[in-house]
ROLUM-623202 format. One record per residue (C-alpha): residue number from 0; x negated, y, z negated. Coordinates in steps of 0.02 Angstrom, whole numbers, plus 50000, padded with zeros to 5 digits. Last residue first. Layout:
ROLUM-623202
[NUM [X Y Z]]
...
***
This chain:
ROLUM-623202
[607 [48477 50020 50030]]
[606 [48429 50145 49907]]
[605 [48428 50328 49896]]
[604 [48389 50487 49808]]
[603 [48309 50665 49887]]
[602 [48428 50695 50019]]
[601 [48357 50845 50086]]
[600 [48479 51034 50091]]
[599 [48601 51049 50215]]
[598 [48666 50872 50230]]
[597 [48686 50749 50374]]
[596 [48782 50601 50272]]
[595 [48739 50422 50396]]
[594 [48834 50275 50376]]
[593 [48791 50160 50529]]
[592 [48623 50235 50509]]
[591 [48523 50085 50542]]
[590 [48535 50007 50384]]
[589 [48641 50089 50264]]
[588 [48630 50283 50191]]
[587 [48559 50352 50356]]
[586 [48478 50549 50308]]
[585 [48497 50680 50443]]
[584 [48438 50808 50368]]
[583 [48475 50966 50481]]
[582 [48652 51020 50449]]
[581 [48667 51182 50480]]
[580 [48553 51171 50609]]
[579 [48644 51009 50695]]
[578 [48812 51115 50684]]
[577 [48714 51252 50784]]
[576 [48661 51135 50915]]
[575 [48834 51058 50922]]
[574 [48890 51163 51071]]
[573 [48748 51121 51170]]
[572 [48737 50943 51154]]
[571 [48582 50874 51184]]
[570 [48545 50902 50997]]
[569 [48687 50844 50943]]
[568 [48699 50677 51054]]
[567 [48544 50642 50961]]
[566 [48373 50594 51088]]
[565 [48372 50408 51130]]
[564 [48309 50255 51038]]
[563 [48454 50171 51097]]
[562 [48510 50157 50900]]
[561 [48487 50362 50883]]
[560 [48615 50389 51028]]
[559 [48723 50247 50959]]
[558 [48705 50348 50771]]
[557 [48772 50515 50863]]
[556 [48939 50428 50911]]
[555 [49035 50517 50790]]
[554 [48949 50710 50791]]
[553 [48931 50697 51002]]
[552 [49102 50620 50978]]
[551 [49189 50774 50915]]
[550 [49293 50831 51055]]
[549 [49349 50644 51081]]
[548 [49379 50595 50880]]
[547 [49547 50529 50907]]
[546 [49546 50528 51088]]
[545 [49639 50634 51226]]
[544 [49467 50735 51253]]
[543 [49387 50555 51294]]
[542 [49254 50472 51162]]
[541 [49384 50379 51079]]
[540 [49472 50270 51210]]
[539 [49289 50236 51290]]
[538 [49246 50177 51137]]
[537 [49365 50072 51093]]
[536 [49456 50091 50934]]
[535 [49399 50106 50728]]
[534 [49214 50096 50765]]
[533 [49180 50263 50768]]
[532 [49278 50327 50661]]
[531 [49292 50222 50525]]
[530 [49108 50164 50534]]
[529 [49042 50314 50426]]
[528 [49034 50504 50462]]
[527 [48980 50598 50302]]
[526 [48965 50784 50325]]
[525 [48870 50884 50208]]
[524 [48857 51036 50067]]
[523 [49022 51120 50133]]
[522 [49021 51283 50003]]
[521 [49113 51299 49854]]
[520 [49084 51465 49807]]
[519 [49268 51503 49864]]
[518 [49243 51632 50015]]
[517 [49102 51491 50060]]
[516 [49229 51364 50059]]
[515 [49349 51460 50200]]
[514 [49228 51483 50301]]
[513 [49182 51310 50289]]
[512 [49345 51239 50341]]
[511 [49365 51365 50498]]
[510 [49194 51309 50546]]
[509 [49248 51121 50567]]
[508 [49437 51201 50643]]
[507 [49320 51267 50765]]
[506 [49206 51113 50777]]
[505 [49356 51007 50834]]
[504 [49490 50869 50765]]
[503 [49459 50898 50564]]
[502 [49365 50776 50442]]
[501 [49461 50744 50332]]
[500 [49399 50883 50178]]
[499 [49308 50801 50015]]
[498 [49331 50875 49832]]
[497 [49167 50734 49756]]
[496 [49212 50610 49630]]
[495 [49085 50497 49743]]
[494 [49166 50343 49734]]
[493 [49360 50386 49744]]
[492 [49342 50573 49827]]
[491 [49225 50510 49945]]
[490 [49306 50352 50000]]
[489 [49474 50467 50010]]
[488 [49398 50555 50123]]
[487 [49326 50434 50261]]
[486 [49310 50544 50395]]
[485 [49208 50657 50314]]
[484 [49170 50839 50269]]
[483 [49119 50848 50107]]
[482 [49148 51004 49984]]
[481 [49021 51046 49830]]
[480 [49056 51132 49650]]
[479 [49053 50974 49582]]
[478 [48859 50956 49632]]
[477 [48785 50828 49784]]
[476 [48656 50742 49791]]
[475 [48702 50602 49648]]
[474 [48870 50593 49704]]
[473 [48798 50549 49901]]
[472 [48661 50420 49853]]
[471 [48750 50344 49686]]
[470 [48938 50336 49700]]
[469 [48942 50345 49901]]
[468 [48790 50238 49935]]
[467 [48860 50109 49825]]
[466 [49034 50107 49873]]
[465 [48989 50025 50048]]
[464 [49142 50053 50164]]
[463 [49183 50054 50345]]
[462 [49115 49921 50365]]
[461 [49087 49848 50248]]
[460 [49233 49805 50158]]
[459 [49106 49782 49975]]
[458 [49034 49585 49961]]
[457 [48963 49566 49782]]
[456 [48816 49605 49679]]
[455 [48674 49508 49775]]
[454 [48679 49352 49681]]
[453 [48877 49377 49634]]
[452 [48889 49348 49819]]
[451 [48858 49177 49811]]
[450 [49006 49160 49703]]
[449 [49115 49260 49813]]
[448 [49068 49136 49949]]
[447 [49089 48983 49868]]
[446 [49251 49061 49781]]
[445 [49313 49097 49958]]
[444 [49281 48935 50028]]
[443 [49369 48842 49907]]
[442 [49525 48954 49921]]
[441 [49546 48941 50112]]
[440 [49633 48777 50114]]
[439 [49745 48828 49964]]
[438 [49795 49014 50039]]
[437 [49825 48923 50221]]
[436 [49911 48791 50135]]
[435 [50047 48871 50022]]
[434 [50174 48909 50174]]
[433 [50161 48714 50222]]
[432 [50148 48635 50089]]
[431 [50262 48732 50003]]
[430 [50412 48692 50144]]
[429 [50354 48520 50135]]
[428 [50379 48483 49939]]
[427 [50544 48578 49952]]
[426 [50605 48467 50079]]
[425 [50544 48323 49996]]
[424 [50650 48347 49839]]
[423 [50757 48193 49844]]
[422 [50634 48077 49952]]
[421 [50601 47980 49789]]
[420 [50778 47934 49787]]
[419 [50776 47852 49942]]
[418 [50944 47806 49993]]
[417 [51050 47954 49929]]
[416 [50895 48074 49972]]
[415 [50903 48020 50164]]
[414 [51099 48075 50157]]
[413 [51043 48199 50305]]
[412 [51162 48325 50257]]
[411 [51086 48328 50080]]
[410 [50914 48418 50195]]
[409 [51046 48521 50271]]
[408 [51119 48590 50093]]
[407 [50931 48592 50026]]
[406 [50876 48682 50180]]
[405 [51015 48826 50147]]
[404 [50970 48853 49969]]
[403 [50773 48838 50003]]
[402 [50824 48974 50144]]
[401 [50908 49094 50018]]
[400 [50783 49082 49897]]
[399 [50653 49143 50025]]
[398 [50776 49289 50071]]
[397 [50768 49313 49867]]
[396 [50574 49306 49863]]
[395 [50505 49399 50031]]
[394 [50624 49549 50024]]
[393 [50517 49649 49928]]
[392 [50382 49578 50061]]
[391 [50482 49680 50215]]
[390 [50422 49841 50137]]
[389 [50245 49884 50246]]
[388 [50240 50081 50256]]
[387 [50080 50058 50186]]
[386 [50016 49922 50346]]
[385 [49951 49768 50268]]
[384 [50077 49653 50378]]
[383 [50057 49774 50549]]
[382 [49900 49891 50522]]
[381 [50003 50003 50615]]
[380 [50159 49988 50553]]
[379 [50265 50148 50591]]
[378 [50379 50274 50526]]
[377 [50518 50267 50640]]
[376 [50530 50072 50666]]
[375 [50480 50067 50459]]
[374 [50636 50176 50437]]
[373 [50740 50065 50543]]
[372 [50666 49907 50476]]
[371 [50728 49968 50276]]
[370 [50904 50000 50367]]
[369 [50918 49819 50410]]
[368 [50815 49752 50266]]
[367 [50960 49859 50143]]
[366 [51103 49787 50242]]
[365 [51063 49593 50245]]
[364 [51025 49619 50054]]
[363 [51185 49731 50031]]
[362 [51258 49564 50121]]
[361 [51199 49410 50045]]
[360 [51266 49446 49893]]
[359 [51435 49380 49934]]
[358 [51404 49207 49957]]
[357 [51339 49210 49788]]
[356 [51463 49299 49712]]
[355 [51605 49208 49801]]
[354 [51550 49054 49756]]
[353 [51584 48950 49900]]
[352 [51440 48984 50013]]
[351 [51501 48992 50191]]
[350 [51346 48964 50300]]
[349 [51309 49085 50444]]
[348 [51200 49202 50324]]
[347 [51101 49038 50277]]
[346 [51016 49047 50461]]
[345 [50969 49238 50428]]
[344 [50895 49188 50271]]
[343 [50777 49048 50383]]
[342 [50672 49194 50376]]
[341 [50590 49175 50199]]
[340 [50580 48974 50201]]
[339 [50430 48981 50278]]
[338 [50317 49107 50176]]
[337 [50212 49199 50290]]
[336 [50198 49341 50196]]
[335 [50368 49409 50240]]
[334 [50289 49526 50355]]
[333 [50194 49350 50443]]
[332 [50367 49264 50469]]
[331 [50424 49446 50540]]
[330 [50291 49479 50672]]
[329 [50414 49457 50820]]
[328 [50544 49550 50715]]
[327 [50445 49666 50663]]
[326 [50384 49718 50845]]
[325 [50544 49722 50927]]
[324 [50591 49844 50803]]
[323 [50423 49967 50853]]
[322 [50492 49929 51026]]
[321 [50650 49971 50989]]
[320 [50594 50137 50888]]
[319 [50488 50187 51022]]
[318 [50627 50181 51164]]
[317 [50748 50263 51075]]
[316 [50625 50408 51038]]
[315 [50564 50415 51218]]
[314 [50610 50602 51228]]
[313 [50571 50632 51065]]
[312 [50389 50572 51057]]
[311 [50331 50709 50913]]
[310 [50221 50829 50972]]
[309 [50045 50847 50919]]
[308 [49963 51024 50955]]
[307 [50078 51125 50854]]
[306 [49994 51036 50714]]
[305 [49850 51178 50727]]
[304 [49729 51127 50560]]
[303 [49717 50950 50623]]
[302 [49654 50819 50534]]
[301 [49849 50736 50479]]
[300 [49888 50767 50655]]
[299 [49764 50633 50702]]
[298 [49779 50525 50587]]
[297 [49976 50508 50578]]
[296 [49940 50433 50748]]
[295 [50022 50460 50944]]
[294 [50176 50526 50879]]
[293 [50347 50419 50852]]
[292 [50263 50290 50721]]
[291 [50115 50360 50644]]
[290 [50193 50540 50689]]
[289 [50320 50512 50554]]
[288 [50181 50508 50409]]
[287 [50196 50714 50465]]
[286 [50334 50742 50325]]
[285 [50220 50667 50206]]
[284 [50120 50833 50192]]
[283 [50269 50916 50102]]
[282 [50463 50857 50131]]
[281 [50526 50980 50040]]
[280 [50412 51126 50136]]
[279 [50354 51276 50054]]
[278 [50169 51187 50044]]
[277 [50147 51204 49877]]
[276 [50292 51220 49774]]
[275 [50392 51116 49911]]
[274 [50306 50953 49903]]
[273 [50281 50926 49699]]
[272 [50421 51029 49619]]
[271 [50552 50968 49763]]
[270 [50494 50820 49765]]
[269 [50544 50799 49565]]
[268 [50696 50894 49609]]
[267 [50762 50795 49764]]
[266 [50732 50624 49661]]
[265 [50830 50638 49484]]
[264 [50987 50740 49525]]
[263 [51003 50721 49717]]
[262 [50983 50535 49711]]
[261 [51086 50502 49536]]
[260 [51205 50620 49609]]
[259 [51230 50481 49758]]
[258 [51243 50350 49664]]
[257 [51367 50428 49552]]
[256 [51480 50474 49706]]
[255 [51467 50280 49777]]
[254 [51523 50228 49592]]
[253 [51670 50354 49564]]
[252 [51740 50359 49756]]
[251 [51721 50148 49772]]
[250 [51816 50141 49599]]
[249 [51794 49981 49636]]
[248 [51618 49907 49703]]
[247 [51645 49837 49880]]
[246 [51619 49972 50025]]
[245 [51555 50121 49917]]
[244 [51409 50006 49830]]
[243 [51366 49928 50013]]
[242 [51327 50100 50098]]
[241 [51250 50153 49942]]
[240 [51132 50002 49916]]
[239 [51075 50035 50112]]
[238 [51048 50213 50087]]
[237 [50938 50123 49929]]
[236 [50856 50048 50049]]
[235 [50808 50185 50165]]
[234 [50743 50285 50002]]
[233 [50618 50150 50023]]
[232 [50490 50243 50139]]
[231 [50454 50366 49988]]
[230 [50357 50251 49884]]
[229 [50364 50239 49706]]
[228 [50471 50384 49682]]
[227 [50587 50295 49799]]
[226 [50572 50132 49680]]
[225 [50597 50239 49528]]
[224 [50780 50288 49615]]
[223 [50802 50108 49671]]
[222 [50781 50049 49478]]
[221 [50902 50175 49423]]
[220 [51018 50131 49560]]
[219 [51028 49956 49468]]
[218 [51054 50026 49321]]
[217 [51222 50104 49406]]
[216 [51294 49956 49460]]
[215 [51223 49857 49301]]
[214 [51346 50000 49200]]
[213 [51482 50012 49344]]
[212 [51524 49828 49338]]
[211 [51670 49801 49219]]
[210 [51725 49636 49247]]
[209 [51843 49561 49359]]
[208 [51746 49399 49366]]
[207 [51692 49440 49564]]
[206 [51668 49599 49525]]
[205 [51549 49545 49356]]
[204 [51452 49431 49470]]
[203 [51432 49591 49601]]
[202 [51380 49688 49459]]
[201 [51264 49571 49400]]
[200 [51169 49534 49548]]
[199 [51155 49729 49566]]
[198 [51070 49702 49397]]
[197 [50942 49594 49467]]
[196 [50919 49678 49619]]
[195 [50860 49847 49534]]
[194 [50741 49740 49423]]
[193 [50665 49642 49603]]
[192 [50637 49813 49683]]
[191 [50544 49896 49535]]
[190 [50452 49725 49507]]
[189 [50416 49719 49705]]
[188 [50373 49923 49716]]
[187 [50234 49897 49579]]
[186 [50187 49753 49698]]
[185 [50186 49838 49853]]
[184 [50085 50007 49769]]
[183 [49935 50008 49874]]
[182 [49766 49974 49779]]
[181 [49727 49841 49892]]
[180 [49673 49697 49783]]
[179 [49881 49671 49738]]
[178 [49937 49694 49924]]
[177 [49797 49549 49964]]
[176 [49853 49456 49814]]
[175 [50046 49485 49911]]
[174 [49992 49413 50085]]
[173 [49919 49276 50022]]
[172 [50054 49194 49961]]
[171 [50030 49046 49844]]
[170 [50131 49116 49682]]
[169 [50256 49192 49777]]
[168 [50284 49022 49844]]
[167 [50269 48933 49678]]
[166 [50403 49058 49601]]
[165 [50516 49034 49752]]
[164 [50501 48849 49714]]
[163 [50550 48860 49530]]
[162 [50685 48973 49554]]
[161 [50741 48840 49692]]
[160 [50740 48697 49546]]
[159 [50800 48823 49407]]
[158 [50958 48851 49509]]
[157 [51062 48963 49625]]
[156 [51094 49144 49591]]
[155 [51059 49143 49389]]
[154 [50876 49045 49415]]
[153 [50878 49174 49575]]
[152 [50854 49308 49436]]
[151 [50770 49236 49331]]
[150 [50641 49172 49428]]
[149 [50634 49333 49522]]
[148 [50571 49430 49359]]
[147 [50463 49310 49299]]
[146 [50356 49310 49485]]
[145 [50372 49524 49471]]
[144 [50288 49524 49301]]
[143 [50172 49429 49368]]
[142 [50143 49559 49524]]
[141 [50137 49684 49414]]
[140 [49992 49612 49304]]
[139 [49898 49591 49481]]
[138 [49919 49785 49530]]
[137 [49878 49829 49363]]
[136 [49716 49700 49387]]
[135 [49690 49781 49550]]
[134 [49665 49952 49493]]
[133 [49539 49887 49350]]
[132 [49453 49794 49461]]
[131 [49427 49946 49585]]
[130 [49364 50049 49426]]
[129 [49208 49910 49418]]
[128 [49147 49976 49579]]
[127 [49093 49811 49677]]
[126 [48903 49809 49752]]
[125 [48835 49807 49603]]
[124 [48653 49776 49568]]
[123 [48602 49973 49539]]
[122 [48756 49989 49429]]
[121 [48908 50099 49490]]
[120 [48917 50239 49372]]
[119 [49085 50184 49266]]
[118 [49038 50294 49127]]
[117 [48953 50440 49218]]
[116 [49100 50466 49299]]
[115 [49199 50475 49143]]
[114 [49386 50487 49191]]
[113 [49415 50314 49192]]
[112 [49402 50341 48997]]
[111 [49467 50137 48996]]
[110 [49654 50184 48907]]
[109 [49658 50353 49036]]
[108 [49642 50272 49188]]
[107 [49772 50148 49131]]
[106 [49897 50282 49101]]
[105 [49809 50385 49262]]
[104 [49875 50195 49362]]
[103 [50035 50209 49295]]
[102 [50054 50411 49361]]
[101 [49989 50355 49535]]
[100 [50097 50238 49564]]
[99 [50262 50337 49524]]
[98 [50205 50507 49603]]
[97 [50255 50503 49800]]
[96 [50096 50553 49913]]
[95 [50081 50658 50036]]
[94 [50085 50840 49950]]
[93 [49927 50804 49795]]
[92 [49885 50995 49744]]
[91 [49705 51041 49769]]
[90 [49607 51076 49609]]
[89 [49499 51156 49706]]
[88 [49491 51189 49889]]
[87 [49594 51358 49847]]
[86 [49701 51437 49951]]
[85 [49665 51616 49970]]
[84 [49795 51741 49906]]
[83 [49827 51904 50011]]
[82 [50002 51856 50023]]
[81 [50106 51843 50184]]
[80 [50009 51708 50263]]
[79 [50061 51608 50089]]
[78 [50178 51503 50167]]
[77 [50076 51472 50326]]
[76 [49942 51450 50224]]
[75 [49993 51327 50146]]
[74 [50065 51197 50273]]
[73 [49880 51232 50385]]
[72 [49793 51182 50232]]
[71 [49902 51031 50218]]
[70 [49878 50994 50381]]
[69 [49683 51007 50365]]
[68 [49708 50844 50224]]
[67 [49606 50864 50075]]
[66 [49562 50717 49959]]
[65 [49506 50786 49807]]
[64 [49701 50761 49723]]
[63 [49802 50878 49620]]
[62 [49956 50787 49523]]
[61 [49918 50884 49383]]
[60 [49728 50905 49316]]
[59 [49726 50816 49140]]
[58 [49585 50711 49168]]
[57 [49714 50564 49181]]
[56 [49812 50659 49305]]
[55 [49642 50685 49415]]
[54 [49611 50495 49386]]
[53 [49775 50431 49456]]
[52 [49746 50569 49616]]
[51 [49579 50456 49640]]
[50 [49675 50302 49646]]
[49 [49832 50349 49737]]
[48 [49675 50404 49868]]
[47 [49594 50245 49845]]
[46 [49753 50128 49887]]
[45 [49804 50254 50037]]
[44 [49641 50207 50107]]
[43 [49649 50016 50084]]
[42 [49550 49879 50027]]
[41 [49515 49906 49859]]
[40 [49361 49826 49810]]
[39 [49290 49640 49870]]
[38 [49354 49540 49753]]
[37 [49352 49345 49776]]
[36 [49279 49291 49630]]
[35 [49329 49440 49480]]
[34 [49493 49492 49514]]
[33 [49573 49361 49634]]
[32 [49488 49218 49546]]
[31 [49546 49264 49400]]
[30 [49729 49293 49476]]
[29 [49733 49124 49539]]
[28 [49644 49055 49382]]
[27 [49780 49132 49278]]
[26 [49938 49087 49392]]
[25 [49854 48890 49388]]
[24 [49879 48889 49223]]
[23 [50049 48971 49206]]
[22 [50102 48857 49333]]
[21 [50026 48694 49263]]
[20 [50085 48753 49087]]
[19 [50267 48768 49167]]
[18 [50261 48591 49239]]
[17 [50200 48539 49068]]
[16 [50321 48606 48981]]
[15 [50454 48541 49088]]
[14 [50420 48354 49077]]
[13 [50370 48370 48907]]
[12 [50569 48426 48883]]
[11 [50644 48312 49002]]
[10 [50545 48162 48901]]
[9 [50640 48217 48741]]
[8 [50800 48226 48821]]
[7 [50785 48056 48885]]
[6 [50738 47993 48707]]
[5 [50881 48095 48623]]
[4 [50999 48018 48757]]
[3 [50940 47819 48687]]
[2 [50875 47728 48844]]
[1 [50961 47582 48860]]
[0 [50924 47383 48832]]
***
């Protein structure tokens, strides 16, 4: 007796809904557990300055930031060293970063009153600023968006079954919930990247159909545009997405032309406005990002008020940009957040697809990667996989898709799924296993953990950071008239809601800085030095003249001095003698002084 077709269909239906409510289900308690169990705060520097500059916009400040880099001060004065006008520490404009992320998180900002201090006051049993969740929650409603968006689209590439798959391995990567509790904009940058290759998708599938394909052609440079507002590193892909638009799209002159004027007329002005009002260059403070990756760190010039010091490494520039590509490419399984089928891409670029379309839109994605690794090779990756400059992860889904495809066309090869039907989809069961079982294994752990933090309000990133002292001890002695010194800025200006200076490479530039506050009324109140400097290399590397904080270490390294039970490094130090009597109260703000804020008048509020 047969199955009646209404029957089968029937079962194919329940099948699928329930596959889809397991995903959706286990997307929730994923991100859940991502927000509220496993949370630790933002995670990243650049993710708490985008942060802070979010909450100036929502307070109706401009793009102004209370994060202030000594370049920048250096970049203004020089244009203004004609004019008698002193640049002001207040309502400092924002010159480094690009506006996109910032901008969605002041909308959200602005729906909570993130703009209230005195609202989202840390409470005395929290170890987690609630304003963190909120910026990670945007981050983690992006990345969802970003999941739907790729299914879609590789649903229209290859199938439902590999759209599936990639969905379950974006779904299980680590690397992108750690992007998403970072505050960094990877995942905004993932939905605007995954849009734009949606509708290129289209206009090659119209080409192919002889279709009209200007309108996705050009939607799709949109997308790319917002994407280089997002982040500035990325206007490497869309030189990429040019390159490829003149070479196959027809009119090649019309589309490749309007491409470009989309570029000069919606980008160049809005930096423009932003970088070159201010500091008189077009590039503004992010020019100087390129010393992270052909100088010796974007730190170091980035706290220095004399960048005539820091040369670029020109005359090994070949050299440092191979290496710096060597380096990806070693590291690239773990760029592409480990996901296993991700680099076998460059295995399915050998195979000869035979729809033209799809066989075809391996290319501008081959192209944009290639010239997206050159600008990371001359920008940098530092922190390697969570570095900012980090773009390899847009790439993550359709290269992933890619490598399914090819597997599956190896794995039917094999003819094992012809004699063992329940074998048919064993390739794709392994390849999750496999790139999903780090996160899975690890899961359980983390929860115990986070919940047996919730006893003691939560796990913070210390060290370097412990948002508590900042947002209560620090804010709380401190006015908003006041500047910080500290080497942890954008801690400051994120926790504290205090204008904070980067702490600078020498005591001149130090005494420079408060010169020019107390011309303002805004004088230097303290100087926070934290874990970030002082733990962030090896000593010995640090505490030479050539190091990152070597002229300064008698103000870094004072807490060892204090730990050995010996006399301060400042006050054995003749040339800090005066900075130690300007600063006299020495007060620790954690155990032991790891974090320690010496202040000019006493610290009169604490807790640890």
């Amino acid at each position: 007796m047969s199955t009646s077709p209404s029957k089968d269909k029937s079962s194919s239906d329940t099948a699928s809904i329930t596959r889809r409510s397991i995903f959706f289900v286990l997307l929730l308690g994923l991100a859940v557990t991502s927000i509220f169990f496993t949370f630790r705060g933002l995670s990243s520097p650049r993710g708490m300055e985008q942060a802070q500059v979010a909450r100036e916009i929502a307070r109706g400040n401009g793009f102004s930031t209370k994060v202030i880099r000594p370049i920048t001060l250096w970049q203004m004065e020089e244009k203004h060293q004609d004019e008698e006008a002193i640049v002001s520490l207040k309502k400092f404009p924002e010159t480094y970063h690009a506006p996109i992320n910032p901008c969605v998180y002041a909308a959200v900002l602005k729906a909570v009153d993130g703009g209230n201090q005195e609202r989202w006051k840390m409470p005395q049993k929290s170890n987690i600023y609630q304003l963190d969740r909120i910026i990670a929650a945007t981050c983690v409603i992006f990345f969802i968006i970003a999941i739907g968006i790729n299914y879609l689209l590789i649903s229209r590439i290859f199938d439902t079954t590999i759209a599936s798959v990639v969905a379950i391995l974006m779904l299980f990567c680590e690397l992108m919930w750690k992007f998403s509790q970072s505050g960094m904009p990877q995942m905004l940058m993932l939905m605007l990247f995954s849009c734009a290759m949606f509708f290129l998708w289209l206009g090659i599938e119209n080409a192919s159909n002889n279709r009209p394909v200007i309108t996705p052609v050009i939607v799709a440079g949109l997308f790319l545009c917002l994407l280089i507002l997002t982040h500035w590193i990325t206007i490497w892909i869309y030189f990429g997405f040019v390159i490829f638009a003149a070479i196959y799209f027809k009119p090649r002159g019309i589309i490749a032309g309007a491409l470009i004027g989309m570029l000069l007329v919606l980008v160049l002005p809005i930096a423009y406005l932003i970088y070159s009002s201010p500091t008189g260059s077009l590039f503004g403070t992010a020019y100087y990002a390129i010393h992270n990756g052909l100088g010796s760190s974007q730190d170091d010039i980035m706290r220095s008020l004399s960048p005539a010091d820091h040369e670029l490494g020109l005359n090994s520039l070949l050299i440092n940009i191979m290496a710096t590509t060597l380096g990806q490419i070693s590291n690239l399984h773990a760029y592409l957040g480990a996901i296993l089928a991700a680099p076998i891409f460059f295995i399915a670029l050998l195979h000869p697809f035979k729809r033209h379309a799809l066989a075809m839109f391996r290319w501008p994605l081959l192209l944009m990667w290639a010239l997206a690794g050159i600008g990371m090779s001359i920008y940098g990756l530092k922190d390697e996989s969570m570095d900012s400059n980090q773009i390899h992860i847009l790439f993550a889904p359709l290269m992933s898709a890619y490598g399914l495809a090819m597997i599956s066309i190896l794995w039917a090869r094999l003819g094992i799924a012809q004699r063992i039907d329940s074998l048919r989809h064993a390739h794709l069961i392994m390849i999750v296993a496999i790139s999903a079982g780090p996160m899975l294994l690890s899961i359980p752990h983390d929860v115990r953990l986070g919940l047996r933090a919730e006893g003691i309000g939560g796990f913070p990133h210390w060290p370097p950071y412990y948002p508590k002292a900042i947002n209560h001890t620090l804010a709380d002695n401190t006015t908003a008239k006041d500047i910080v010194i500290s080497d942890v800025p954008w801690a400051v200006a994120w926790y504290a809601d205090r204008t904070c200076v980067w702490l600078p490479q020498n005591l001149d530039q130090i005494e420079k800085i408060e010169s020019l506050a107390i011309e303002q009324h805004t004088p230097v109140s303290g100087i926070l030095i934290t874990p970030y400097s002082f733990n962030s290399e090896g000593i010995m590397s640090i505490a030479t003249p050539k190091g990152s904080y070597g002229e300064l270490y008698p103000l870094v390294f004072n807490v060892w001095g204090r730990m050995a039970l010996a006399k301060p490094f400042m006050d054995t130090h003749e040339a800090f003698k005066p900075l130690s009597r300007r600063y006299q109260h020495e007060h620790p703000m954690i155990s032991y002084g790891f974090m320690t804020y010496y202040s000019k008048r006493p610290v009169t509020q604490s807790f640890d």
